[in-house]
C-alpha positions as CSV (number, residue, x, y, z in Angstrom):
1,X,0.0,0.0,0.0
2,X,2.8,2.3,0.4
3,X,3.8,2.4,-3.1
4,X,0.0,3.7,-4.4
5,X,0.3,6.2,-1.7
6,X,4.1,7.6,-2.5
7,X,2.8,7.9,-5.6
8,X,-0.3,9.7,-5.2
9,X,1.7,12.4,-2.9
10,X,4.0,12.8,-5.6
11,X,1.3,13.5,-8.5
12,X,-0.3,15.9,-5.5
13,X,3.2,17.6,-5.0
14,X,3.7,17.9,-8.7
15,X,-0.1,19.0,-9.6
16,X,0.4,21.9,-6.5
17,X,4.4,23.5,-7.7
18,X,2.6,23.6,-10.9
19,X,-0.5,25.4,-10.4
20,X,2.0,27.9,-8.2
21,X,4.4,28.4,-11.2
22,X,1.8,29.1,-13.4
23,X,0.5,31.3,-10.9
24,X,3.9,33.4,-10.7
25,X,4.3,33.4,-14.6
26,X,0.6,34.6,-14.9
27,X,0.8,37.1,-12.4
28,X,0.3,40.5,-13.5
29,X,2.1,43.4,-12.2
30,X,0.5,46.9,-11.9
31,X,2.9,49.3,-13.9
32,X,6.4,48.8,-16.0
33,X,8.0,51.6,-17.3
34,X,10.6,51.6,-19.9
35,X,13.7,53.5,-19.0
36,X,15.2,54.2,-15.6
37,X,15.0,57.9,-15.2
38,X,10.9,57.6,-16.2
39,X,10.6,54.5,-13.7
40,X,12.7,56.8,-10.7
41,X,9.7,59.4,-11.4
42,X,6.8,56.9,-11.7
43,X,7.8,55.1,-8.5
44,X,7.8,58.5,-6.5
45,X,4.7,59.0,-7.4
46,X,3.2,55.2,-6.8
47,X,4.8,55.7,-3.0
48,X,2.2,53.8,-0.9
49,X,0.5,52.3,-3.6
50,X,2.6,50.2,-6.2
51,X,6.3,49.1,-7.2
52,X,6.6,49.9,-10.4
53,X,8.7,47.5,-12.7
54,X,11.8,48.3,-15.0
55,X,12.0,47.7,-18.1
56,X,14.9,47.9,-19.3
57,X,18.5,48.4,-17.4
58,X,20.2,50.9,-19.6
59,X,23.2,48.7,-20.2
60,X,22.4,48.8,-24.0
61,X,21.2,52.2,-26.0
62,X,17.1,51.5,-26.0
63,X,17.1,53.5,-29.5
64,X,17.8,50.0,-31.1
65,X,17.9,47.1,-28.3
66,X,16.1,43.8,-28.8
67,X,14.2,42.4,-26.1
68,X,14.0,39.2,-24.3
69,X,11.8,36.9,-23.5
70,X,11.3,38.2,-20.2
71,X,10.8,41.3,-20.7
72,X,8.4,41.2,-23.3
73,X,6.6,39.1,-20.3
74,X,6.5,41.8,-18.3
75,X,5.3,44.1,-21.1
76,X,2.5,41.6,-21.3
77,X,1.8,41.2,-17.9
78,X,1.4,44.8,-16.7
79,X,-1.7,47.0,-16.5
80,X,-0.3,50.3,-17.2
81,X,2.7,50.8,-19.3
82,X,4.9,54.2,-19.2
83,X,7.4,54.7,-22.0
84,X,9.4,57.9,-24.1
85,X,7.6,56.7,-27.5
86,X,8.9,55.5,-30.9
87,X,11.7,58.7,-31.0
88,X,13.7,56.5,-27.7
89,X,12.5,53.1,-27.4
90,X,12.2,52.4,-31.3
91,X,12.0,48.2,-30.4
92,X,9.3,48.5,-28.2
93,X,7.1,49.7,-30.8
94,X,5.8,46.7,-31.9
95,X,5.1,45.2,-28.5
96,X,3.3,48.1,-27.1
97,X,0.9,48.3,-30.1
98,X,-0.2,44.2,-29.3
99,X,-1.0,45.1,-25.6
100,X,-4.2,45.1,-23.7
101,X,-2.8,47.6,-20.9
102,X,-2.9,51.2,-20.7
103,X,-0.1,53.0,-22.2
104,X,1.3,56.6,-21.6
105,X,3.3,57.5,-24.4
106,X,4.8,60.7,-23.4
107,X,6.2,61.9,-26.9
108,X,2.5,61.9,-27.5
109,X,1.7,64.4,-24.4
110,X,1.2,68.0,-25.7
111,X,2.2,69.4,-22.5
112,X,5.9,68.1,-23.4
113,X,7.0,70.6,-25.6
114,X,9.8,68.7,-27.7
115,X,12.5,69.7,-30.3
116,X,13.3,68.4,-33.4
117,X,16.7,66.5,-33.8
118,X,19.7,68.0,-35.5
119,X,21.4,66.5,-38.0
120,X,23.6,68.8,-39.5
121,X,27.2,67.9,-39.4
122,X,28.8,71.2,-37.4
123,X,26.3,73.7,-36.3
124,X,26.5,77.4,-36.1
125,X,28.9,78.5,-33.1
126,X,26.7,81.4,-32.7
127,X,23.6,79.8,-32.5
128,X,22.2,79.9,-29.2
129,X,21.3,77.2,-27.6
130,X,18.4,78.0,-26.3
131,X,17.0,78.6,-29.5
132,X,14.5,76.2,-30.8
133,X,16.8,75.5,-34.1
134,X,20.3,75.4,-34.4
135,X,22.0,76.6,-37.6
136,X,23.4,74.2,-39.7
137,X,26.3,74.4,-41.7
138,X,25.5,71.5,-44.0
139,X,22.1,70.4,-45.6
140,X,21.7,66.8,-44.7
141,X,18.8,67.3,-41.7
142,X,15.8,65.7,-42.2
143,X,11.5,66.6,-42.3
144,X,9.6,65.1,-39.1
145,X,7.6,62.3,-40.6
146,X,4.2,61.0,-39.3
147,X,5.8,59.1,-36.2
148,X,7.6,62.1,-35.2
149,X,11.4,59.8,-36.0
150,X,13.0,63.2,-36.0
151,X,12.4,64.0,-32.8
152,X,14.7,64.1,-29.6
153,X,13.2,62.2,-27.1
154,X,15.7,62.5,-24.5
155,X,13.5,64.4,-22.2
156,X,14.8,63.4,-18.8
157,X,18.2,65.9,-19.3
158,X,16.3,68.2,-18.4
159,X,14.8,68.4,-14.9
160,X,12.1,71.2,-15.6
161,X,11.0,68.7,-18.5
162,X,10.2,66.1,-16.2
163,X,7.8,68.6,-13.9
164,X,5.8,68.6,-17.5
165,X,6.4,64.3,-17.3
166,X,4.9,64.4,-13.4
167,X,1.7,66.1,-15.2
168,X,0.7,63.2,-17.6
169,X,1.9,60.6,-15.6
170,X,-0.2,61.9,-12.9
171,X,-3.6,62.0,-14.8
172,X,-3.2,58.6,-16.1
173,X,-2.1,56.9,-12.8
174,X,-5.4,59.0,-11.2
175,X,-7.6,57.4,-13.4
176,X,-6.4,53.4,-12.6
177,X,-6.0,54.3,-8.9
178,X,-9.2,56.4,-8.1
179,X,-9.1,55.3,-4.3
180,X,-5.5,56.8,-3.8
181,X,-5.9,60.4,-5.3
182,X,-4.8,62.0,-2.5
183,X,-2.0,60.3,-1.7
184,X,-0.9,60.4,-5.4
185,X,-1.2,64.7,-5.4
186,X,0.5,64.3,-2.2
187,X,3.4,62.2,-4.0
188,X,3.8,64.5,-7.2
189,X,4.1,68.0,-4.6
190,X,6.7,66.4,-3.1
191,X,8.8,65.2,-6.0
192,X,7.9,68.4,-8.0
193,X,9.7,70.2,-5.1
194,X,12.8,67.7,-5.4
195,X,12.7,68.4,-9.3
196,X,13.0,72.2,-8.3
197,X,16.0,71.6,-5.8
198,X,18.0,69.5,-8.3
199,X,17.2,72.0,-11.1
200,X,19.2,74.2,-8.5
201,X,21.8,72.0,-7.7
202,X,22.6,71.3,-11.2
203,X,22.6,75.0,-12.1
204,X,25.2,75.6,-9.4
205,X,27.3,73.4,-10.8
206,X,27.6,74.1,-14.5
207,X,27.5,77.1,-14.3
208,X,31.5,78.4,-14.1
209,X,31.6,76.1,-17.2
210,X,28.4,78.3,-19.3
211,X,29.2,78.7,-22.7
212,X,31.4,75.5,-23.2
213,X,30.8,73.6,-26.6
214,X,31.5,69.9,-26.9
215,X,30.8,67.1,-29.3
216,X,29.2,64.3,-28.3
217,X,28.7,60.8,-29.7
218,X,24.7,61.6,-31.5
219,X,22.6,64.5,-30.5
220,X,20.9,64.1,-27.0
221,X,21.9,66.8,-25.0
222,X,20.0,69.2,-26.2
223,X,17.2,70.0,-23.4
224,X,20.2,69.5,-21.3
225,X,22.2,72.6,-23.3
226,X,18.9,75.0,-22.9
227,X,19.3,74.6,-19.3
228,X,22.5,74.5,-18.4
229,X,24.1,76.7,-20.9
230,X,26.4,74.4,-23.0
231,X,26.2,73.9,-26.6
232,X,26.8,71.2,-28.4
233,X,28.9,72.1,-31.5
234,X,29.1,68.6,-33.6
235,X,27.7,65.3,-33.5
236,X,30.1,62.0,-34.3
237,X,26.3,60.3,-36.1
238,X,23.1,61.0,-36.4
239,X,22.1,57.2,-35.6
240,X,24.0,56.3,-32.4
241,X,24.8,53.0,-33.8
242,X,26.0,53.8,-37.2
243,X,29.7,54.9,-37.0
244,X,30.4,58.3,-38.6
245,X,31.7,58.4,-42.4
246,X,35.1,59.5,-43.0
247,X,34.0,62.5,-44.7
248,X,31.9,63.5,-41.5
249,X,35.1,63.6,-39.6
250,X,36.8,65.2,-42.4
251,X,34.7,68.2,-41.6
252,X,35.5,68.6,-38.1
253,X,38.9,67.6,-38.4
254,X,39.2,71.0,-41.0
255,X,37.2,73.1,-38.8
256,X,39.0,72.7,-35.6
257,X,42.1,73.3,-37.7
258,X,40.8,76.6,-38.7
259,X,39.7,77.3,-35.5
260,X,36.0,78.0,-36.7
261,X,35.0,75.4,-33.5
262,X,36.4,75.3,-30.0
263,X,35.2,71.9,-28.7
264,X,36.1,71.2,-25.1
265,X,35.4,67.7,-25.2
266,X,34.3,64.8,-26.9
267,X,32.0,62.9,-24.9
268,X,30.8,59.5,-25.4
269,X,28.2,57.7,-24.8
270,X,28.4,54.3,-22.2
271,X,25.9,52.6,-24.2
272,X,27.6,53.3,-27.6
273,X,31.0,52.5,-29.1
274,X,32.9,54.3,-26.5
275,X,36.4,52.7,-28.0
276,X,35.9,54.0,-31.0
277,X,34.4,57.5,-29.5
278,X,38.1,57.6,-27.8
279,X,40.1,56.8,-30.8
280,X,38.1,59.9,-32.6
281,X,39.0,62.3,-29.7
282,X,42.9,61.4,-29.6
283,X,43.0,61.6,-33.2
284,X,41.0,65.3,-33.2
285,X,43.5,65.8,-30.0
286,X,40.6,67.1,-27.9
287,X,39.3,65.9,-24.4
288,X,37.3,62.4,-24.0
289,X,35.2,62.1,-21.3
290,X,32.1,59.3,-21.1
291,X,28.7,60.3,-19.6
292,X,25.9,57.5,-19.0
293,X,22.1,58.9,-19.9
294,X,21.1,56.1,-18.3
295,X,23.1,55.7,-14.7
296,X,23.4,52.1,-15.4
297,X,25.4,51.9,-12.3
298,X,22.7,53.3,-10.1
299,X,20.4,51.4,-8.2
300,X,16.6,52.2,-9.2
301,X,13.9,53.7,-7.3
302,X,12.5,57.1,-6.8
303,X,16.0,58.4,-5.7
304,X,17.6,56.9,-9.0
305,X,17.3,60.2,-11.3
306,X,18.5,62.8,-9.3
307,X,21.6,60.4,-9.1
308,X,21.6,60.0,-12.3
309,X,21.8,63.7,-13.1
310,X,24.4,64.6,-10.4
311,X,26.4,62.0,-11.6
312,X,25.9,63.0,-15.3
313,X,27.0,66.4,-14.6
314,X,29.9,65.0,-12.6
315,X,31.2,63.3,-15.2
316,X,30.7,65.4,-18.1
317,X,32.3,68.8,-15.9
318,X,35.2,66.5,-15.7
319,X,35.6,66.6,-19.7
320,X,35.3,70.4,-19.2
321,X,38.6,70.6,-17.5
């Protein structure tokens, strides 16, 4: 009789750790948000209410990841689903359209007012950079089409952006959690007065360095320029993960020999070719420095973008000097 009975406890064991796993896998989790900077704001405003879920870590540019099976999982399994929009997270594209959840695509949000991209290879020294439109000194920018692909959508460089990003976020996460509005206004006072104090900060900091130009690996700096004062003079690409021609260099090589562009630095990008970034600066004979968008380093949460941004500005005042 023991045998019939080992057996049935084992079919029971089995039959149970499976209905739990399927469980787990099933699961669905309240919010994911794509990038860490978004997911440091959504989880300060969820305080008391949710976790939110990362998407992805920043350890590769989300202009052209791929993802994995897991995280398209979690895309699947979430109810609410916070991303930049087809100008940043290009791969996600096709995932966010199949799901059932509610999306907030913030390049979609006409309270974020964003600017176009700039493609030209050097741009006007005089241009100022809080102009809407730099000049360009070559003709090779491109019309916005219908998806808005010639858009910068690198929104988070700029803390007085993100008070516009607490807005939307806020109206949407309002309507799935009706029962926790006050806690939720509570939530985006507070972190709307953290915005204002790191705005502060950060001004503090650049702003002995006002004025500096720089090239950078592909053009994302430029809410961060408006704000801060900086300009960036020349891009190495205009697709982050297509290496510059030779002729492209050509042109920057002949302007800093003539002295018609007084780059600082050339910064790249940790989730970009930052060898090859460094063999460009030695042979222009400029600075190199490497900033991270993304503060892959930092641990998330709702403190993760105001480390982020100090440690950005860190980094890239070090390329200054």
């Amino acid at each position: 009789m023991r045998k019939p009975i080992l057996i049935t406890l084992s079919v029971v064991f089995v039959v149970v750790l499976s209905f739990f796993m399927f469980s787990k896998k099933s699961e669905r989790v309240d919010i994911v948000v794509s990038i860490k900077p978004i997911h440091s704001l959504v989880c300060a405003l969820t305080k008391g209410v949710t976790t939110p879920v990362l998407l992805l870590d920043g350890s590769v540019s989300p202009h052209h990841a791929q993802l994995q099976p897991s995280q398209v999982q979690k895309l699947k399994s979430a109810k609410f689903v916070v991303w930049i929009g087809p100008v940043y997270e290009q791969m996600l594209t096709k995932h966010v359209k199949e799901l059932q959840a509610a999306v907030v695509t913030l390049q979609e949000s006409s309270e974020i007012k964003l600017k176009p991209l700039r493609n030209g290879a050097l741009w006007d020294q005089h241009a100022c950079c809080n102009h809407d439109h730099a000049h360009y000194h070559d003709h090779d920018h491109h019309h916005h089409d219908s998806h808005g692909a010639n858009i910068d959508g690198h929104i988070w460089l700029s803390p007085i952006m993100m008070l516009c990003v607490v807005d939307v976020v806020l109206k949407e996460l309002q309507k799935l959690y009706p029962n926790h509005q006050e806690l939720l206004n509570k939530n985006a006072q507070a972190y709307k007065e953290r915005l204002q104090l790191l705005h502060q900060q950060l001004l503090h900091k650049m702003n002995p360095s006002k004025g500096s130009t720089y090239i950078i690996q592909h053009d994302g700096n430029q809410y961060f320029d408006a704000l801060y004062g900086v300009k960036t003079i020349a891009t190495l690409s205009i697709d982050p993960n297509i290496p510059p021609s030779a002729g492209h260099i050509l042109k920057i090589r002949k302007a800093l020999k003539k002295k018609k562009i007084h780059p600082k630095c050339l910064y790249a990008e940790k989730q970009i070719n930052v060898a090859l970034a460094k063999t460009y600066a030695d042979s222009l004979k400029i600075s190199f420095a490497v900033v991270d968008y993304l503060g892959t380093a930092i641990e998330e949460g709702e403190s993760a973008y105001e480390a982020l941004m100090h440690a950005y500005v860190d980094e890239f005042l070090k390329g200054l000097k």
